[in-house]
N, C-alpha and C positions, 0 to 999 in steps of 0.2 A: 375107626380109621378105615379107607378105604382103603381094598386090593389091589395089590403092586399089579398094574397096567390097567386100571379100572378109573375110568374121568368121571368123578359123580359130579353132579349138577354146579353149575357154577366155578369150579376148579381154573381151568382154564382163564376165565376173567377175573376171577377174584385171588388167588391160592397159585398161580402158576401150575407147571407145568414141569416133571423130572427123567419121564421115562422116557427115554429118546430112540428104545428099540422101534418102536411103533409106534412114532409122533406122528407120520403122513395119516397112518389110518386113524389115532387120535383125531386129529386136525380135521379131517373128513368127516368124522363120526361130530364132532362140535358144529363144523358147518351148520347141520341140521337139528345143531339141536335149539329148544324152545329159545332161551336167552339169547342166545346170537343174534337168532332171527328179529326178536323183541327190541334189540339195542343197536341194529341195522336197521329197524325202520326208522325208530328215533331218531338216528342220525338221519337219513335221508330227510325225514320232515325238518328237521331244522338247518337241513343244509338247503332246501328249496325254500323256508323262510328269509334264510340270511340274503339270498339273493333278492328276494321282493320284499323284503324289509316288512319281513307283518311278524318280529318278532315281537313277543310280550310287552317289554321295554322299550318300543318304538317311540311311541309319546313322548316318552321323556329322554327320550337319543336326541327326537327332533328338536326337542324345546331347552335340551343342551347345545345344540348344535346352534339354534338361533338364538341365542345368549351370548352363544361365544362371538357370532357375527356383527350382534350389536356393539358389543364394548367393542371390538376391534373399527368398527365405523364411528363410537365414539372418541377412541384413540385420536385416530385420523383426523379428523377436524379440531382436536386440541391440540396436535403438531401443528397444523394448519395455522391454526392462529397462534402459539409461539413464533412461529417461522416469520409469520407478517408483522408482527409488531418489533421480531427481534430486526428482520430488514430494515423496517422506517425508525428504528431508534426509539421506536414507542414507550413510555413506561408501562408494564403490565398492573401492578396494584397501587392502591390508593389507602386511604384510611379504616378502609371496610373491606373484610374480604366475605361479603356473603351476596347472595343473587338478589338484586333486586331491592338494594337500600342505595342510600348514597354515596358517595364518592368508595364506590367499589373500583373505579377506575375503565381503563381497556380491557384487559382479557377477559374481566367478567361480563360487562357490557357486550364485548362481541358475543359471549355465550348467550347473552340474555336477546340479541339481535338476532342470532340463527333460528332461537326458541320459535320465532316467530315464522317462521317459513321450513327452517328443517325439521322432519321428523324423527329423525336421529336424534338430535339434540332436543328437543319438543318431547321427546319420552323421555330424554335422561335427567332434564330438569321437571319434569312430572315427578319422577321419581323420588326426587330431592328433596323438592317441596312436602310430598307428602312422608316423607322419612319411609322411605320404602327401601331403602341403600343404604347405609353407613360408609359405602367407595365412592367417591365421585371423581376422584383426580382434577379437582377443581384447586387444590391448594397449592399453597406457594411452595410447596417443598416437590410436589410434580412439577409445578412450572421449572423451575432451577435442574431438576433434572434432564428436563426435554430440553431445556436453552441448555447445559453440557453435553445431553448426545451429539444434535447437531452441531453445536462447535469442534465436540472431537470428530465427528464424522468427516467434514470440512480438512480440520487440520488431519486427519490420516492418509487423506487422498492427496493433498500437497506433500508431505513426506515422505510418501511414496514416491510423487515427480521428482522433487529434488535428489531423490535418492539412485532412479536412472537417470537422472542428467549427470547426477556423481559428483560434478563440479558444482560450486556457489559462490557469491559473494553475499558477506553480510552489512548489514545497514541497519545505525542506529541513531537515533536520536532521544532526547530527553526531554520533559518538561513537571511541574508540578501538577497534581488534580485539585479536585476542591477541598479535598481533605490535606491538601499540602503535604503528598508524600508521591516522591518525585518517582515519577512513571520513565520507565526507560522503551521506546518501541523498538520491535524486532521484527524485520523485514527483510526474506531474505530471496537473494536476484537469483534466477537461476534460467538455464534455453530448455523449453517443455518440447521435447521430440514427441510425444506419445500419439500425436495427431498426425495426418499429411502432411502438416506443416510445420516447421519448425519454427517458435514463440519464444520471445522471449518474458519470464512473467519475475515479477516482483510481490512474493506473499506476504501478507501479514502472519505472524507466529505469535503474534501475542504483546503483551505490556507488562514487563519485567519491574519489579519493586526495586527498588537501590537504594541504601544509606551511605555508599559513598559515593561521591561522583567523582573521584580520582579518575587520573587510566587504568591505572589495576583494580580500583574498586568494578567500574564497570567492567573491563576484562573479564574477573573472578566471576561477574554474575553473567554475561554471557558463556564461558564456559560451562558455566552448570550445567544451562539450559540447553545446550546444543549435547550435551552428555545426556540430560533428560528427553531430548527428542530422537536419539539415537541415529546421530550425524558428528561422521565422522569430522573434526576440526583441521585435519591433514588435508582436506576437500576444498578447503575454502581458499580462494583466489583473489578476493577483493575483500579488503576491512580497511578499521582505522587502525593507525599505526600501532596500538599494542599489539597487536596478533604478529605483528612482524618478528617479532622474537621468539615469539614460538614455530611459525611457519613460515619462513622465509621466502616461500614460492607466492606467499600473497602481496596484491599489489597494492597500496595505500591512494584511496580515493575521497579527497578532499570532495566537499559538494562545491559544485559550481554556482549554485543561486546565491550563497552563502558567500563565496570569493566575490561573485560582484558587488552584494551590498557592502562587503569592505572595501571593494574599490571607492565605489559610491564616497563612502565615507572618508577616505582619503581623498577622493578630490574637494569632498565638505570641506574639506580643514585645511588645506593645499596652501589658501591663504588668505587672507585680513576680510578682504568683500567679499569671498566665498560664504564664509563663517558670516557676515551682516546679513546679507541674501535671505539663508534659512532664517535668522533672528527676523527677518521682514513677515516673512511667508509666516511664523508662529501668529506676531502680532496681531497680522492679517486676518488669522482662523481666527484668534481669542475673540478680538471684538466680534464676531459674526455670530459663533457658538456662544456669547452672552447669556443670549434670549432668542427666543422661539420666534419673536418679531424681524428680530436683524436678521436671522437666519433665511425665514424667507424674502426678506427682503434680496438675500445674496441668489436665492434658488428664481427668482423672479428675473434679475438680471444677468442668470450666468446659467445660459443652457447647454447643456449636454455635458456638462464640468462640475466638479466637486470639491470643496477642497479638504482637505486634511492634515491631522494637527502633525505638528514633528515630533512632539513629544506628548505622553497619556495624560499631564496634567489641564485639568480644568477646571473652572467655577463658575459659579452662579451670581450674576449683581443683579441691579434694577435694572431696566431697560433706559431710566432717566439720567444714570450716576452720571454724572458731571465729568469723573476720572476720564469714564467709559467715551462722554462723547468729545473730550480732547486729545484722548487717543485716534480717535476715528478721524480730528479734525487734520490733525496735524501725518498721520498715515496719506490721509487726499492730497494736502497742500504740500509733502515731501518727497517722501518715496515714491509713493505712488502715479507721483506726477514729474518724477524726475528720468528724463530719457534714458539714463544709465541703469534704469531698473530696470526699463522697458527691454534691451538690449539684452540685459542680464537673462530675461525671461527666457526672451527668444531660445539662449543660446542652451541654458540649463532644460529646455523643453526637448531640443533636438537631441542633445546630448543622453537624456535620464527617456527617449522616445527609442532610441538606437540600442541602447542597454536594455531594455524592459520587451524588446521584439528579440533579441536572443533569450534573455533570462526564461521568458518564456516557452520558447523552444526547447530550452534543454530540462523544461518542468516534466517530458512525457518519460513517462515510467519506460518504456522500450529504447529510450533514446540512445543510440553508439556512442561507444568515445571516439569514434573517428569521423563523426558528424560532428563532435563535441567542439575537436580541435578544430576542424573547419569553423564551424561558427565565429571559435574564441578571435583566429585567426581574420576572419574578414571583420569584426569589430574591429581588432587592433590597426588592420588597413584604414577605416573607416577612419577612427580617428588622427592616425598618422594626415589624410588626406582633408580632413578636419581642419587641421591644424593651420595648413596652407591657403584653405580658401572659403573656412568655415566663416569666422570672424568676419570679411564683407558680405556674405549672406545676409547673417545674422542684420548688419547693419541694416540695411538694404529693407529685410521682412519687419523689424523695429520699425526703418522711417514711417512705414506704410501706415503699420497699424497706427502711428505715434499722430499722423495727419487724419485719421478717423477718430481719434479721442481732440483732439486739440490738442496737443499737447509738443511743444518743441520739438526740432530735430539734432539740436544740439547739446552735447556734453557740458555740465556747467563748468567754469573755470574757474580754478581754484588758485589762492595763492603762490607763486611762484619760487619755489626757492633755489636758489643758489647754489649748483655744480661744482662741487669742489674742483680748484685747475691742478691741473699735474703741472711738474717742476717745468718743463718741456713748452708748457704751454705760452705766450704770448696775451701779458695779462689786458693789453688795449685792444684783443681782438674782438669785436664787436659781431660776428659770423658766426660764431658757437649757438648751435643752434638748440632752438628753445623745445622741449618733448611738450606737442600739444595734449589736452586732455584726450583725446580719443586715443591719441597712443600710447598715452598711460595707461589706458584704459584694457588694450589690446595684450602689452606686454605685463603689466603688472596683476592680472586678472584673467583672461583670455586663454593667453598659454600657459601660466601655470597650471589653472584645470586641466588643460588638456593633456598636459607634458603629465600630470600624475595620472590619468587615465591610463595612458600610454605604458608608461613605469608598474604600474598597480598590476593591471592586466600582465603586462609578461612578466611578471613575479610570482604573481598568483598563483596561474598557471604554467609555472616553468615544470609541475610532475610534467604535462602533456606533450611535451618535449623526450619525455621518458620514454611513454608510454610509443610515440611516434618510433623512436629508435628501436623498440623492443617489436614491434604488432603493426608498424607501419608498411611493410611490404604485405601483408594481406587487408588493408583497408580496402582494396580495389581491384578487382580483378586487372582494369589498366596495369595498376601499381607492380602487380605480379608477372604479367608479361612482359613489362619495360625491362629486367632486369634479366641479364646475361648469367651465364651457370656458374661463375665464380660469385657474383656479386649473392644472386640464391643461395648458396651453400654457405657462404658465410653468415646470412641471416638465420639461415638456419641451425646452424651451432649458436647464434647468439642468443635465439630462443629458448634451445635447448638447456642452455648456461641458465637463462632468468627463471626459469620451470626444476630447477634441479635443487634437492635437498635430500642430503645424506649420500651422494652419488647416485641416487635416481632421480630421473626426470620422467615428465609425463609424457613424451616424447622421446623416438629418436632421432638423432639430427641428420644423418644420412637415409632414414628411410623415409621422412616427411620431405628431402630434396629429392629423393627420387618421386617421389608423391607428388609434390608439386611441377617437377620438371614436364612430367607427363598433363597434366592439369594445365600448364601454361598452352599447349596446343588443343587439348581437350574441351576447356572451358569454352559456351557461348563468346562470340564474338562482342556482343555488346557488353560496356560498362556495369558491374553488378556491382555490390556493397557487400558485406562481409555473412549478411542474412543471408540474401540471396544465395550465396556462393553456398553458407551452411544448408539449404535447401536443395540444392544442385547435390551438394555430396551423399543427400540421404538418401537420393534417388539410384546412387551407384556406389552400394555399398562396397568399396574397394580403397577407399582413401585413409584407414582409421588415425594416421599420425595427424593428416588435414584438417580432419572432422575435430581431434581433439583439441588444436591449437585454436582452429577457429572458434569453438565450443568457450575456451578460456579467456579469449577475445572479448565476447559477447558477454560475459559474465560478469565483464566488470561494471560497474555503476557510476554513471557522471552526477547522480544528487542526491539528497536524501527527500525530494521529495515525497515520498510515497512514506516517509516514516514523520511526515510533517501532516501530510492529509490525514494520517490516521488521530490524530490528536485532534482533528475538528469533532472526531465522532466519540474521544474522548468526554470532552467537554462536554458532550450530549447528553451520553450514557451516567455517567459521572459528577451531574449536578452537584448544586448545595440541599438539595433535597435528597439526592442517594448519594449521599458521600459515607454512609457508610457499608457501602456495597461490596462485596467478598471480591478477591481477587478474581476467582474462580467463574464467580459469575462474570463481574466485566470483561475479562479476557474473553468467554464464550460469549457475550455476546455483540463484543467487539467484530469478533470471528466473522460470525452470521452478518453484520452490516455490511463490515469491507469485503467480507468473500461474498456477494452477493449473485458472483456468475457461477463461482463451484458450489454453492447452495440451490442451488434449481435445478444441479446433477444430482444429491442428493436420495435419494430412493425410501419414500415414506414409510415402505414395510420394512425397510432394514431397523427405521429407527424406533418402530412399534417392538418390532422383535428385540429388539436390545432391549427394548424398556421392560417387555415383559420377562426374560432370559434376570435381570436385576430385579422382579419384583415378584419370584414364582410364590414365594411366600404370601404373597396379601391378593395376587389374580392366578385364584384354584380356577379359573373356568377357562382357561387357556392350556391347560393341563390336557 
């Protein structure tokens, strides 16, 4: 044992150190001694290694390092092509899933195309081929996992918007897939401030399973899902009417493409020739759709026009049957050649030309409801004004055509019968005048359609009437200035009222009339729309009752088209060939289709790193 204050060799580094009378002169004395020096140099060499990288293990640092750069270049083009096939709807496999036989389908086929030119890909299938790897992440259970990151990636950053805009409106529709289990879509409207500009967007959220199609069955399975997205149900502004019972602040938005084809079909049936009309027009198609012959024969005679059946039924005959060509014959020598059809055409073309140029208007996903009501409103003019001086047009554009076919210009007459006389009447009066066919024609046919247009339409839309009383003083910046400080402040409690459950509202009604009063001289002089106006306020952040009323405005939804287009892409994804595709998947790669602009925001390393972050277990070289 060494003597109390005595450092023998190595103590210091190895044994420590206790006598702390004389540790500086210790300390000093160790400085120099042999080992310090020996184990100070060693570091300094390996500390001027570390810097120029010549230590031992270099080799195989670098050919770590360039391994790791590989897979992660291999990653990246195997996003790459999920991403592109999940955008175009593509299928990824086929009946074979290996490189380089047959019906291995797209994804593998894109891999075996890159082979060909990329070097990245050109090694990794080198690799394969010769069983040099047991990873390839070429299989279906990578693929399904890369089409879920990017769909939850997608849907995290919509969730996020909807979640600062705060407010929403939800929209739903239904239909069956190929596997005949009725898909419910979830689409929900919301104003994305996160830009310059303020937008308004309508997302897809997914395709919800349902076994009941009640209103509470779908009710039940939308609230799950708005619990599973972590969205508040207190937020929502616009739904169908079950939600009203739970949240009274939300406003009930019937679609409008959907009200007009019920008009539609109340004027179909309005009356006796209405309902003949379409039975003509079925006819019409069957004989054509026959055979491939007649068909063209119609596309040869009838350009830039189509026709279409009224209903899905159809069949196949001979092109010869005899049925087939006494219908066609008697179609010529009747209807078709009868003036009253001819009139008929006219008038049902102008009519279902005037309906189908709004319907279409109000199909854009951003579209206002206070564009909505204008629209619905100048139709209703339309045909009000219709009514009055529709009928001789029609005449008139009929005769034209009717002398380019050969074909009369008069109504046939038909037997006359007999006017019952009232007690009052004078039975030798010879003057009682007789209703020609054309006038028959006008009142018993004519204005009935038009008069249930009329009737349909402001029925239909009698909510828009609501909606006007409730959010009609800020449709227009006009709208806003027109009105004096009582008439303002009354609207403005009366929003306050439609916004208010459990005695709060999202508003208050004296601070949004001070808000606004000052806005009434403040706002641009020119005409703005209710966007505009929301754009205007974001620029001067000082208005927030304004911002929010307008906010709630804009939120509501005039149609469910956007939860209609997404079932195109249903049926895509959804075949009879993958029908039996996990929800999981289709939902994610529904996502990737219709979100195809927040998919190109995306960030390719965030989704390599998530894959790898879910897969440390089987990629050690990312480690």
């Amino acid at each position: 044992m060494a003597a109390k204050g005595h450092v023998r060799k190595g103590q210091l580094a190895n044994d420590g150190f206790n006598y702390w009378t004389h540790l500086s002169e210790k300390l000093k004395e160790y400085e120099t001694s042999v080992d310090h020096i020996i184990n100070m140099t060693t570091w300094y060499e390996l500390h001027n290694r570390l810097q120029k990288e010549q230590t031992i293990d270099k080799v195989a640092q670098q050919q770590l390092e360039k391994e790791k750069e590989h897979w992660r270049k291999v990653l990246f083009r195997i996003v790459a092509i999920v991403k592109f096939l999940g955008k175009y709807n593509l299928a990824f496999r086929g009946h074979n899933c290996k490189l380089y036989e047959d019906s291995n389908r797209n994804f593998l086929g894109l891999i075996e195309m890159l082979a060909e030119f990329d070097p990245v890909i050109q090694e990794h299938v080198r690799r394969i081929t010769n069983n040099e790897t047991q990873v390839h992440y070429l299989g279906p259970r990578v693929q399904n996992e890369l089409i879920y990151l990017l769909g939850s990636a997608i849907n995290s950053k919509i969730i996020k918007k909807i979640k600062q805009a705060k407010y929403f409106s939800v929209i739903l529709d239904c239909t069956p897939d190929a596997s005949h289990q009725e898909q419910m879509s979830l689409i929900i409207r919301y104003v994305d401030s996160s830009s310059n500009h303020v937008r308004i967007e309508e997302s897809f959220m997914g395709f919800l399973e349902v076994n009941d199609t009640s209103g509470k069955g779908l009710f039940d399975v939308l609230e799950g899902e708005l619990k599973h997205l972590g969205l508040n149900i207190d937020d929502v502004r616009g739904v169908q009417k079950k939600l009203l019972d739970i949240n009274p602040r939300t406003f009930y938005s019937a679609c409008s493409c959907h009200s007009f084809n019920l008009t539609l079909c109340d004027m179909a049936k309005s009356c006796a020739k209405a309902k003949d009309f379409f039975g003509i027009i079925q006819r019409i198609y069957m004989t054509f759709a026959k055979s491939t012959k007649k068909w063209q024969i119609l596309k040869d005679n009838l350009t830039g026009l189509t026709l279409k059946s009224v209903s899905a039924t159809c069949w196949e005959k001979p092109d010869n049957d005899p049925v087939a060509s006494s219908e066609a014959k008697s179609l010529a020598n009747n209807e078709l050649g009868d003036f009253e059809f001819l009139v008929a055409i006219v008038i049902w073309y102008e009519i279902l030309y005037a309906v189908n140029v709004v319907s279409k208007n109000l199909l854009s996903k951003d579209m206002l409801i206070d564009v909505a009501i204008e629209k619905v409103q100048d139709l209703i003019s339309f045909f009000k004004q219709y009514r009055e001086t529709g009928f001789l047009n029609a005449l008139e554009a009929a005769k034209e055509i009717a002398l380019e076919m050969d074909i009369g210009t008069t109504f046939q007459k038909k037997r006359q019968t007999k006017r019952k006389r009232n007690f009052d009447e004078n039975p030798n009066d010879t003057n009682i005048e007789i209703q020609s066919a054309e006038e028959s024609f006008r009142i018993n046919y004519f204005i009935p359609v038009v008069d249930q247009a009329i009737a349909s339409l402001t029925r239909r839309f009698e909510q828009y009437q609501g909606y006007e009383k409730i959010f009609g003083f800020l449709f227009t910046s006009n709208a806003l200035r027109s009105l004096d400080k009582k008439s303002l402040k009354t609207c403005c409690h009366y929003l306050e009222t439609a916004l208010k459950r459990d005695g709060q509202s999202d508003i208050d009604a004296n601070d949004l009339f001070v808000e606004l009063s000052f806005l009434q001289d403040f706002i641009p002089q020119e005409n703005m729309g209710p966007l505009d106006i929301l754009n205007f306020l974001k620029q001067h952040d000082y208005f927030p009752n304004a911002t929010i009323a307008y906010r709630v405005l804009l939120t509501i939804p005039v149609t469910v088209a956007s939860a209609e287009r997404s079932f195109s892409k249903l049926k895509l994804l959804k075949s009879y060939l993958r029908s039996t595709m996990t929800q999981e998947r289709l939902n994610s790669l529904a996502t990737i289709a219709i979100e195809s602009e927040m998919l190109e925001k995306i960030d390719y390393e965030y989704i390599i790193e998530d894959f790898i972050s879910k897969n440390t277990h089987r990629i050690i070289l990312f480690k």
